[in-house]
N, C-alpha and C positions, 0 to 999 in steps of 0.2 A: 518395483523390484520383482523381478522373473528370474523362480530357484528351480534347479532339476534337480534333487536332490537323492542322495542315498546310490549313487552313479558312478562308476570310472572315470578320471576326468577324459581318459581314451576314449570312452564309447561311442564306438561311430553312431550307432544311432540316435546318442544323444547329441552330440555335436552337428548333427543331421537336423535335426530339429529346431536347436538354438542359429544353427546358420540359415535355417528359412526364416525362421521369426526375425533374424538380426534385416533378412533383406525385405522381407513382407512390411516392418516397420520402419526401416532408415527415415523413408520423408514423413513422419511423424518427428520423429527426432531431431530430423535436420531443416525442419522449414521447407520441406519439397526439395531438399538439396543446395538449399541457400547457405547453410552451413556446414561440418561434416563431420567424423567420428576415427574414434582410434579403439581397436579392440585390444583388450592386456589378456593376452594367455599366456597358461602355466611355464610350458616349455616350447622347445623348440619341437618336439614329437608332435606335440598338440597343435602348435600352428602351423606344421605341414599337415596333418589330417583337417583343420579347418579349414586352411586354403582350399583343398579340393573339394571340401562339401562346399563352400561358397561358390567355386567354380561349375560344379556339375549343376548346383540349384541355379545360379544364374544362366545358364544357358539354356534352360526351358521359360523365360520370360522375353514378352517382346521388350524389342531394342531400347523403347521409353521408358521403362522397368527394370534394365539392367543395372547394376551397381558400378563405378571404377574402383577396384578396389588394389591393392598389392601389399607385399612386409617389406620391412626391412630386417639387413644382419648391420652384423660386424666384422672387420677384421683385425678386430684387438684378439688376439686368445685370452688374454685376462677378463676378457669378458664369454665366461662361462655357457651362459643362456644362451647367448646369441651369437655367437663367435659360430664362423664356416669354414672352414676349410674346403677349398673348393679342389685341389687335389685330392680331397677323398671323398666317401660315397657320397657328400650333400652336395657333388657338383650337379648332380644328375635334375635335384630339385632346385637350385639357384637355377641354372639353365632354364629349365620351363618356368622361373617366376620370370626372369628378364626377357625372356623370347614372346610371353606374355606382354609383359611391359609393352616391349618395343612395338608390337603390334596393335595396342593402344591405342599408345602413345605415338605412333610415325617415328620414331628413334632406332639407333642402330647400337646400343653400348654392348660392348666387348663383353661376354660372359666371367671373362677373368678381370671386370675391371668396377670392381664391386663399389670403390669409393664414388668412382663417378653415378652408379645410380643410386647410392644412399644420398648424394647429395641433391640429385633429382628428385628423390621419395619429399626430403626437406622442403625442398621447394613449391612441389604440387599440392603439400598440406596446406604450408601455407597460404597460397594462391587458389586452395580450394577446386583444385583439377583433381582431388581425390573423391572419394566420397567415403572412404574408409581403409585404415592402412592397419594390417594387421604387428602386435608387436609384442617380446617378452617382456623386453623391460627397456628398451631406449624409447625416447619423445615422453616416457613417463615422470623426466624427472630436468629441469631447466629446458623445457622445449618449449618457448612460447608461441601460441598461434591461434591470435583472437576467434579466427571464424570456425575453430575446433570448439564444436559445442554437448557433444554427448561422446562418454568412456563407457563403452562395454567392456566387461571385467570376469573372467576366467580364470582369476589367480588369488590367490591367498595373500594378502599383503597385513603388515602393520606399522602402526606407528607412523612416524615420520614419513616412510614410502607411502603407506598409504595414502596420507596428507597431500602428497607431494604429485602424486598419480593423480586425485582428484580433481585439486588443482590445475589442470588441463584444460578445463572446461568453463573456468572461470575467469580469464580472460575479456575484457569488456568488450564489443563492435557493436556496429550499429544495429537495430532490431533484435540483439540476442536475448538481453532481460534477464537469462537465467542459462543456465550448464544441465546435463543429466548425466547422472549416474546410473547406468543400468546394470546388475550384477546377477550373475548365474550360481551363486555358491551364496551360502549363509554369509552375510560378512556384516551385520549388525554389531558382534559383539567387539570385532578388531574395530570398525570404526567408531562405535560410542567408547571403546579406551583411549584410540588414536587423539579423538576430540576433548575425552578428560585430563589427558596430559596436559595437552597444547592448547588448549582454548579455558583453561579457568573452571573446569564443574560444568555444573547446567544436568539437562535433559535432553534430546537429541532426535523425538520423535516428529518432528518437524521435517526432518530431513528425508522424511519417507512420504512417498503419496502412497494415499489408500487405495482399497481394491473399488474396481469400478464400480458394485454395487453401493458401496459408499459413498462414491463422488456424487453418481447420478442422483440417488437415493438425496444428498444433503443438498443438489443443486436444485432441485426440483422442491424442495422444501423453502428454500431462498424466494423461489419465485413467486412461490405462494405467498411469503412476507414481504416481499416486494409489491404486488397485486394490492395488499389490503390497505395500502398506503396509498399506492400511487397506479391505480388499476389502467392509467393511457399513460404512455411517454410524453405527452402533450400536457398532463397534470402537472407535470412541474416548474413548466412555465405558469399553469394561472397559479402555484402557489406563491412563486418568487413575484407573480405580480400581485398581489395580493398581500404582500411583506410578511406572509405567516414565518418567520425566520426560523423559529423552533421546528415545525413541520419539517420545513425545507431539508434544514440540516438533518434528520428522520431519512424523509424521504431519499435523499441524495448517496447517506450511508448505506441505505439498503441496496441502491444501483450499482453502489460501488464494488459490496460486498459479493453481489452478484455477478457482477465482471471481473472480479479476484479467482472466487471459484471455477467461473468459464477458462479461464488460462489454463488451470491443472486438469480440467475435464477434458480438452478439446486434444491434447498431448498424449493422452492415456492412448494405447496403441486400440483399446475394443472401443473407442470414442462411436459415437452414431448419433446422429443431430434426431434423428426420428423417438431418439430417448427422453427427450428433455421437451417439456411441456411449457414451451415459448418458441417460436418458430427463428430463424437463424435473422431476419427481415424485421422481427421488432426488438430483437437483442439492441440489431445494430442503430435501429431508433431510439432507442433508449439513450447508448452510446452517444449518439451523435447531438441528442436533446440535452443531454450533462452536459457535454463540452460546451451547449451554446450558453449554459447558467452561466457553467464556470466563467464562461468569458464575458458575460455580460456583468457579473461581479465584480471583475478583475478592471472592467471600463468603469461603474459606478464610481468604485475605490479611488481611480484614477482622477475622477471629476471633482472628486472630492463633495460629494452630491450625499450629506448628513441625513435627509429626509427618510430616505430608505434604509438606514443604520444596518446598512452590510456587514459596518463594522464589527456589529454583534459576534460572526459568524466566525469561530474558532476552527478553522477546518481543514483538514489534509485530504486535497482533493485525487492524490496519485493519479495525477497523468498518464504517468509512464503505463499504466496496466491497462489503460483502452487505446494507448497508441502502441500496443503490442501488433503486433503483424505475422501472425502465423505462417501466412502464404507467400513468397515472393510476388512484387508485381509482374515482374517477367513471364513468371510461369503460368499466372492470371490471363497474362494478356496473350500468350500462345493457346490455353485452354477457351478464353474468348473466340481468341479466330477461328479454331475449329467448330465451333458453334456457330458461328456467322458465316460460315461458310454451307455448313450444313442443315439449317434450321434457319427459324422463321427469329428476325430480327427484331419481334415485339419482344416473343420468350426471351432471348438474350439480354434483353434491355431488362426486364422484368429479374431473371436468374442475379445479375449484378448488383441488385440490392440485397442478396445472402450471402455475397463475400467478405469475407473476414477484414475490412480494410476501412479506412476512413470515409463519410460521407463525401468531404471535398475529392477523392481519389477516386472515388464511383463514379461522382458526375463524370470525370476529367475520361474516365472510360468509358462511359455515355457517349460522351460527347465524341470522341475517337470513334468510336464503333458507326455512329451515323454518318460522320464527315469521310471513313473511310467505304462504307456502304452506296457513301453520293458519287462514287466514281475517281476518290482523291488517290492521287501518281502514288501517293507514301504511303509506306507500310503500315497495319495498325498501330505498330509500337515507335515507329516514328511519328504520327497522329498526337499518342500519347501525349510523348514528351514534347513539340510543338504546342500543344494548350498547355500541358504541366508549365513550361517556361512562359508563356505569356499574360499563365494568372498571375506568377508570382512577381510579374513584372507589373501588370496593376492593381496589386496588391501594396506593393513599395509605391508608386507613384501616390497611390489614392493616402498611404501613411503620409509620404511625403508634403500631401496638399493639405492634408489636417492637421500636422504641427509647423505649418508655415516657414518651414525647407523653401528656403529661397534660390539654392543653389542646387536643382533636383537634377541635373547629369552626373555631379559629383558626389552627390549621394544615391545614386542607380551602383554609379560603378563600385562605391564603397559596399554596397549591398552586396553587387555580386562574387567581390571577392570575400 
């Protein structure tokens, strides 16, 4: 939570400031822009003065670091906040948000034909051609759109609107895991009422992350407690071979507990991997040595193989929290190739083992990065997905010859749809 507090909600200077941080952080928030945001200001006054600090600041950044951003109105006049009239003085700024647009976006909409680009505004949220749409109070309230993952908030809300504005970001898609609320004004106290209405009681400090010297400060104490148990990533194979079951479980929790943390550490906008006392290359061993237990458990279970009494093992292994994926591969494999292009192809190979992503998806980049370095017609990210698609193709054949699938073209094809 980032407050400017004791402020005009006017003040240029202040909105100056919250509109550089809002653009200095977006790919924090949004996964490098895999997902995208919707900002809630006060008024309509307020979000023409934001629009143009967003505007002036993004036009001193290069092209790769620019933002897509634009509002929407209305033309209900029942709707107060947001209603334009573009007969009178707000034609001047409709006009430069749509001339805006259009140049964009390659569009030509009518300055007077407002419905057609709110309906466009709808569209590119959806489809994630925005990266941030500023607004008062519409998409805040039945606008659903999974790949909207983080609400910046400039407005006083309660109760139900509150809920309901939140809400936005909570949406399921693939790789999201979680929403952010990022808020410029105190709004603790409207939201722990908002919550005590409508959710039952409780407590609500959960819903806040701490300040960074807290995260680092408590991640870097994790790792210490992880260390005294399990000081290589490679120990937790010889403990699982070795059937110390209690250990295990010990040890396993502490890994886990540590790649819990690393999610909310690595989001924090002042995040710096040079903070944290484990390098980003044995995080992800770590990682990647869990998932081989978890699955070598999950095949014992299957064998039904007593000797090893896996079954002991009460444990909730959350998957989901080390197949989080911060980074798009896309954006991985554009930052690869400018790497490979420019620099020495050992380093590059070497750097890919500190990407945020799974070990199976390193290799499969590995392996793309040399086959496209030997001379190959396709592009790296065609590379890519050409091995992507052919492990997962002997992947399914080799499942299919171990449960004795006798009919393995009709089960290839059942696989792939």
């Amino acid at each position: 939570v980032q407050k400017l507090e004791n402020m005009d909600a006017l003040d240029g200077e202040r909105i100056r400031k919250i509109s550089e941080y809002i653009i200095d952080t977006l790919d924090n928030y949004t996964n490098n822009r895999q997902f995208n945001a919707i900002f809630a200001t006060q008024s309509k006054q307020q979000l023409k003065i934001y629009y143009h600090a967003l505007k002036e600041y993004n036009e001193t950044k290069q092209d790769r670091e620019k933002i897509k951003f634009s509002c929407i109105f209305s033309t209900n006049p029942d709707d107060k906040d947001e209603y334009v009239d573009i007969n009178a003085n707000e034609e001047v700024f409709v006009k430069e948000v749509i001339e805006d647009y259009n140049k964009n976006f390659n569009t030509n909409i009518n300055v007077m034909d407002i419905d057609t680009f709110k309906d466009k505004i709808y569209n590119n949220v959806r489809e994630n051609e925005l990266d941030i749409v500023l607004v008062v109070n519409m998409l805040l309230t039945g606008f659903d759109s999974p790949i909207t993952k983080t609400l910046f908030v400039d407005k006083k809300m309660k109760y139900h609107t509150l809920l309901q504005a939140y809400s936005r970001v909570n949406r399921k898609a693939q790789a999201k895991g979680y929403g952010n609320i990022v808020t410029f004004i105190d709004q603790k106290n409207d939201r722990d009422d908002a919550l005590r209405l409508f959710a039952g009681g409780g407590t609500y400090t959960d819903f806040e992350i701490s300040s960074y010297d807290d995260l680092i400060n408590k991640f870097n104490a994790q790792v210490g407690q992880m260390y005294s148990i399990c000081p290589n990533p490679q120990d937790l194979r010889g403990i699982l071979d070795n059937e110390e079951i209690e250990k295990l479980e010990h040890a396993l929790n502490e890994v886990k507990e540590l790649q819990k943390q690393y999610v909310f550490l690595k989001i924090h906008p002042n995040y710096n991997e040079e903070d944290m006392n484990i390098s980003k290359k044995e995080l992800n061993d770590y990682k990647d040595i869990y998932q081989e237990v978890h699955k070598s458990l999950k095949e014992v279970i299957i064998d039904g193989n007593e000797e090893r009494k896996v079954e002991q093992i009460n444990f909730d292994f959350e998957i989901g929290i080390f197949d989080e994926e911060q980074i798009s591969v896309e954006y991985l494999l554009n930052l690869t190739l400018e790497k490979v292009q420019n620099g020495s192809i050992e380093n590059v190979l070497k750097e890919i083992d500190s990407y945020d992503l799974s070990k199976e998806i390193r290799t499969v980049i590995k392996e793309a990065v040399v086959k496209y370095k030997d001379g190959s017609n396709k592009s790296l990210s065609e590379n890519f997905y050409d091995i992507l698609e052919k492990n997962k193709e002997d992947e399914h054949k080799n499942f299919a010859e171990k449960n004795n699938i006798k009919d393995i073209d009709k089960f290839l094809e059942l696989a792939s749809e």
